[in-house]
C-alpha positions in Angstrom: 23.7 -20.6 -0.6 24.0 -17.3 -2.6 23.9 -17.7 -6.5 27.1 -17.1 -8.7 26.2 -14.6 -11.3 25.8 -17.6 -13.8 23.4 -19.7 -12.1 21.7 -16.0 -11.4 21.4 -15.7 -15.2 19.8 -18.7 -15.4 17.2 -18.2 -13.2 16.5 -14.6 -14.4 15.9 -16.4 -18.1 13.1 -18.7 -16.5 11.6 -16.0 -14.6 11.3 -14.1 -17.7 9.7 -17.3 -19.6 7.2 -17.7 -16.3 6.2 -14.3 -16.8 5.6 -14.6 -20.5 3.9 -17.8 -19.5 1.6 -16.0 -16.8 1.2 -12.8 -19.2 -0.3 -14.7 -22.0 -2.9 -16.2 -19.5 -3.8 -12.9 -18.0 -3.9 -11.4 -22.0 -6.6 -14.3 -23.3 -8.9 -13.4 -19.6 -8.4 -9.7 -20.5 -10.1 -10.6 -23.8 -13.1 -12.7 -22.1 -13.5 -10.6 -18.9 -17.5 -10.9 -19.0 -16.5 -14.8 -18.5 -14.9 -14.0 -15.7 -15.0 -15.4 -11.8 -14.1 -12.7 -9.4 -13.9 -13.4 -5.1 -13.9 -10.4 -3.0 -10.9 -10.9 -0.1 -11.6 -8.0 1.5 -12.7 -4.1 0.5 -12.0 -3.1 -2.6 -9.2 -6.4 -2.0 -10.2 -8.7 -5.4 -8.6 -12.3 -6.9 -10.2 -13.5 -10.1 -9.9 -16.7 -11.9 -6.8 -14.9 -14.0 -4.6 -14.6 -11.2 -5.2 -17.8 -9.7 -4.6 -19.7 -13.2 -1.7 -17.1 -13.8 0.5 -18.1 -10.4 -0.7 -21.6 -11.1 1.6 -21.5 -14.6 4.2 -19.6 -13.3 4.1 -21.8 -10.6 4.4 -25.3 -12.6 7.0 -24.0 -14.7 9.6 -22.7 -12.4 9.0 -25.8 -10.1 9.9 -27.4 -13.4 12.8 -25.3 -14.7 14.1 -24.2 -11.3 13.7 -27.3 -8.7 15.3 -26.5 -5.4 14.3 -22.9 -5.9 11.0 -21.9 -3.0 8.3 -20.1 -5.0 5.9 -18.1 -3.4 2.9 -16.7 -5.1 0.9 -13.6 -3.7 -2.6 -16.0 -4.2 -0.9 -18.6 -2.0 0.6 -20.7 -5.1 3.5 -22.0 -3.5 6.7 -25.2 -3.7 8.1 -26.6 -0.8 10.6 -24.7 0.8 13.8 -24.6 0.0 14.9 -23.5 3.5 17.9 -20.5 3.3 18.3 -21.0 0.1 17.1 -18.7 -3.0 13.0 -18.4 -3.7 11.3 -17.0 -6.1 8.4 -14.1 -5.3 5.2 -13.6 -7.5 2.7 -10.8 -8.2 0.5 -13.3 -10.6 -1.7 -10.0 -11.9 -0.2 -6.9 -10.4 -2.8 -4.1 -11.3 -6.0 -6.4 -10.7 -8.7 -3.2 -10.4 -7.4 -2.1 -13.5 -7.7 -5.5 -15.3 -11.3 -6.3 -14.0 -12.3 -2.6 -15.4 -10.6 -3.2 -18.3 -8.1 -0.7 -18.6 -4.6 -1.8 -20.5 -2.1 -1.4 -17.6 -1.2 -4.2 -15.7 1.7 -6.6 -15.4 3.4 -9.8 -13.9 6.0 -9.5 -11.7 8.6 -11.8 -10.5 11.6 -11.1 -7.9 14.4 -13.7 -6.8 15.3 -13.3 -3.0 18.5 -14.5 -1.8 18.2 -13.7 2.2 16.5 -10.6 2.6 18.4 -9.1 -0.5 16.9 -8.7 -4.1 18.8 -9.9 -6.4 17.0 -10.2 -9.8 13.6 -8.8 -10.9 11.4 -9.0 -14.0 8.1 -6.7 -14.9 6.3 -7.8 -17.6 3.1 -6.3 -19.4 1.3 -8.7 -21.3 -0.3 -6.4 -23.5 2.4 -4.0 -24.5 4.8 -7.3 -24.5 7.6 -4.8 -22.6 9.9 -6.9 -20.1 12.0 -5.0 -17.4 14.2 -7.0 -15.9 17.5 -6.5 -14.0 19.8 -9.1 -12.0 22.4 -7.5 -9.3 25.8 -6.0 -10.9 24.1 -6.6 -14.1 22.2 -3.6 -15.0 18.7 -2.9 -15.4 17.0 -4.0 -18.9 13.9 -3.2 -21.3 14.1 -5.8 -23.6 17.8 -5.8 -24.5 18.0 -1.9 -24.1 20.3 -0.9 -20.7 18.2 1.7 -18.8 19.3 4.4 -16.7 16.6 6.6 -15.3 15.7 10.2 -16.0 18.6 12.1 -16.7 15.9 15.5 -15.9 17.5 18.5 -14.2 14.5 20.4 -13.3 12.4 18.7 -10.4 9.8 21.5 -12.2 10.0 19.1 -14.8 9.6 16.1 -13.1 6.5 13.2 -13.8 5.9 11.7 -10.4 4.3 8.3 -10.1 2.0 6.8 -6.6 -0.3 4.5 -5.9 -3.7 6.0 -4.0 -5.1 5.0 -0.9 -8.3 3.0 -1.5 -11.2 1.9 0.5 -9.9 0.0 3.2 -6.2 0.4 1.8 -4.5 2.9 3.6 -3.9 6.4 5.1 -6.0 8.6 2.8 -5.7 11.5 5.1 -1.6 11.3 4.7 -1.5 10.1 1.2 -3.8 14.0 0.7 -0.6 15.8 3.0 1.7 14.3 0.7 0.1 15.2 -2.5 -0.6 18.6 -1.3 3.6 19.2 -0.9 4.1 17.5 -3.8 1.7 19.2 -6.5 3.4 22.5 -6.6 6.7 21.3 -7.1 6.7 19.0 -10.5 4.8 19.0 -13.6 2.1 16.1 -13.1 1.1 13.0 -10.8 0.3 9.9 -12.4 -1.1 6.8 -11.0 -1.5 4.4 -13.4 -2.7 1.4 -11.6 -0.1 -1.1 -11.3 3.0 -0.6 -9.2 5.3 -2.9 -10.6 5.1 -1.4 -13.8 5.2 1.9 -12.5 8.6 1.4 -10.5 10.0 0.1 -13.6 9.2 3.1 -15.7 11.2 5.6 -13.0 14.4 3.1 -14.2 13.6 3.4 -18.0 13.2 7.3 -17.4 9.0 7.9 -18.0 8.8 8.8 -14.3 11.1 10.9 -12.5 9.7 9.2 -9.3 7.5 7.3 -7.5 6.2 7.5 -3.8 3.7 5.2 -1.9 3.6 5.9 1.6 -0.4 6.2 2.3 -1.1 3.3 -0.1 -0.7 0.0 1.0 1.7 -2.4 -0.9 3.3 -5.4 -0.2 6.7 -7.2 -0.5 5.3 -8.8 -4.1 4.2 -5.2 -5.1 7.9 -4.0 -4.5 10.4 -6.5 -4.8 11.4 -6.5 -8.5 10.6 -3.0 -9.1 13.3 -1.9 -6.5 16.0 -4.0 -8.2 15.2 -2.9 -11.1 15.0 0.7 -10.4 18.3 0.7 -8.4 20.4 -1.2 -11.1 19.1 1.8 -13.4 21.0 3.8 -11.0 18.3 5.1 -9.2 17.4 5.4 -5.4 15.0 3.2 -3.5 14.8 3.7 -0.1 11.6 4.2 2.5 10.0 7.1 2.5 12.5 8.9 5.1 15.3 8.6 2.8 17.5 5.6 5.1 15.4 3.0 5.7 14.8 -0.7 3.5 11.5 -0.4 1.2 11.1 -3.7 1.4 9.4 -3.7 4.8 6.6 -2.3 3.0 6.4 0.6 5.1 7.0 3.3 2.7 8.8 3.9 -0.6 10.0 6.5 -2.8 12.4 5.3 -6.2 13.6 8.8 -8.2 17.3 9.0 -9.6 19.5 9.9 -7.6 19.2 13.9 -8.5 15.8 13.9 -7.0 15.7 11.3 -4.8 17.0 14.0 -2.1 14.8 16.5 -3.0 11.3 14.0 -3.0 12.2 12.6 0.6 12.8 16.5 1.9 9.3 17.2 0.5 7.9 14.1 2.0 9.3 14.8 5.2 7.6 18.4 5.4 4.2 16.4 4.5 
C-alpha cells in the first residue's frame, strides 16, 4: 500500500532521527578507531564494529518508531518483512575505507522503497552534522534549505564526482576509458570516498555530476542519493542516458544541462 504524502512525512522524520542515531555512533568510533574491530568480507570489501553497532540502532529504532515498515540493512540488520508493503533501505557507514583511514568524509544513508520506486531519501554526515534529505513531490533538502543543483552553464566549468574501481571492485580498465573522455572536458574530478554524500552534493550544486559505471555500487549506495538528486531537479539515469540506476549497473546524476552532455561523453568511452 503506497504511502499518502502524510504518513511519507512521518517516516522521512524517523529516518532522519535513525540517521542521527547511527551518525552519532559512527562519530564516537571515529574518535577511538585504534579500538577498533575490523572483518575483511572480501578484497579491499571491510565491516567494522561501527557499522555493525550503527545498523543495529538504526535498526531498533525504526522497528520501534515505524512497525509494519521492512528494514533492511546493508550488514544484514534486518525486521520481518512487511511483504508489498513500504521498507526501509540502510547504508549503516557509507564511506567505510575512508573511516577506517581516518579521513572526515563519510555518511549514513537511509532510502524508503515503495515497490521498486524511491520515494524518500536521507544522507547524513555525522561529522559535518549536514542532512540531505528529500521525499517525492516534496523537494530535495539541506537542513531546511530547498536545493536545486548547479545552475553552471559551462560544462568547462563543471566539478565531476565518481567513485574508483578498487581491488576486486570493478572494471578498472573502463573506469580509465571513461576518465580519459572526461578529463579534458571539465575543470576537475573528485572522488571523495563516499557515494551517498557525493550524489547529494550534485543536488545541493558542489558537483556538477557524478558517474560510477566501472566502480561497483549497490542498491544501498544509490537509493537515497537518486531521490535526492532528482527532486533537486537533476537527472539520474544509468550510464546510457534511458535506463533505471537503481539496478546498479551504471549511473550518472548532473542537472539536467549536462546530464546530456556527460552520457554523450560516456558513450564515446
Amino acid at each position: 500500500m503506497p504511502s499518502t504524502p502524510r504518513t511519507r512525512r512521518a517516516i522521512v522524520d524517523a529516518m532522519k532521527e535513525a540517521a542521527r542515531i547511527g551518525g552519532a555512533s559512527l562519530a564516537g568510533h571515529f574518535a577511538q578507531l585504534s579500538a577498533l574491530s575490523i572483518l575483511e568480507k572480501g578484497p579491499s570489501d571491510f565491516v567494522s564494529a561501527a557499522d555493525i553497532e550503527s545498523e543495529r540502532l538504526i535498526v531498533a529504532f525504526l522497528n520501534e518508531a515505524l512497525p509494519g515498515i521492512a528494514v533492511l540493512g546493508e550488514e544484514g540488520g534486518a525486521s520481518p518483512d512487511a511483504g508489498d508493503g513500504p521498507r526501509i533501505v540502510i547504508d549503516p557507514l557509507d564511506g567505510t575505507n575512508n573511516f577506517l583511514h581516518g579521513i572526515p568524509q563519510f555518511s549514513v544513508s537511509l532510502a524508503l522503497m515503495e515497490g521498486e520506486e524511491v520515494t524518500a531519501g536521507v544522507t547524513y554526515n555525522p561529522l559535518s552534522g549536514e542532512l540531505f534529505w528529500a521525499a517525492a513531490g516534496e523537494g530535495a533538502y539541506l537542513g531546511d534549505r530547498r536545493l536545486s543543483g548547479s545552475s553552471r552553464a559551462s560544462l568547462a566549468h563543471a566539478v565531476v564526482g565518481t567513485c574508483f574501481p578498487y581491488n576486486g571492485k570493478g572494471d578498472t580498465e573502463k573506469a580509465a576509458r571513461e576518465m580519459a573522455a572526461i578529463m579534458p572536458r571539465v575543470s576537475g574530478i573528485r572522488s571523495p570516498g563516499s557515494a551517498a554524500l557525493e550524489i547529494a552534493y550534485v543536488a545541493e550544486g558542489r558537483f556538477d555530476g557524478f558517474w560510477a559505471s566501472g566502480a561497483k555500487l549497490d542498491l544501498w549506495d544509490l537509493a537515497a542519493g537518486v531521490v535526492i538528486a532528482r527532486e533537486a531537479g537533476c537527472l539520474a539515469t544509468e550510464i546510457d542516458g534511458a535506463g533505471d540506476p537503481l539496478d546498479c549497473r551504471s549511473l550518472v546524476v548532473a542537472p539536467r544541462q549536462f546530464h546530456g552532455l556527460f552520457v554523450d561523453i560516456f558513450r564515446s568511452a
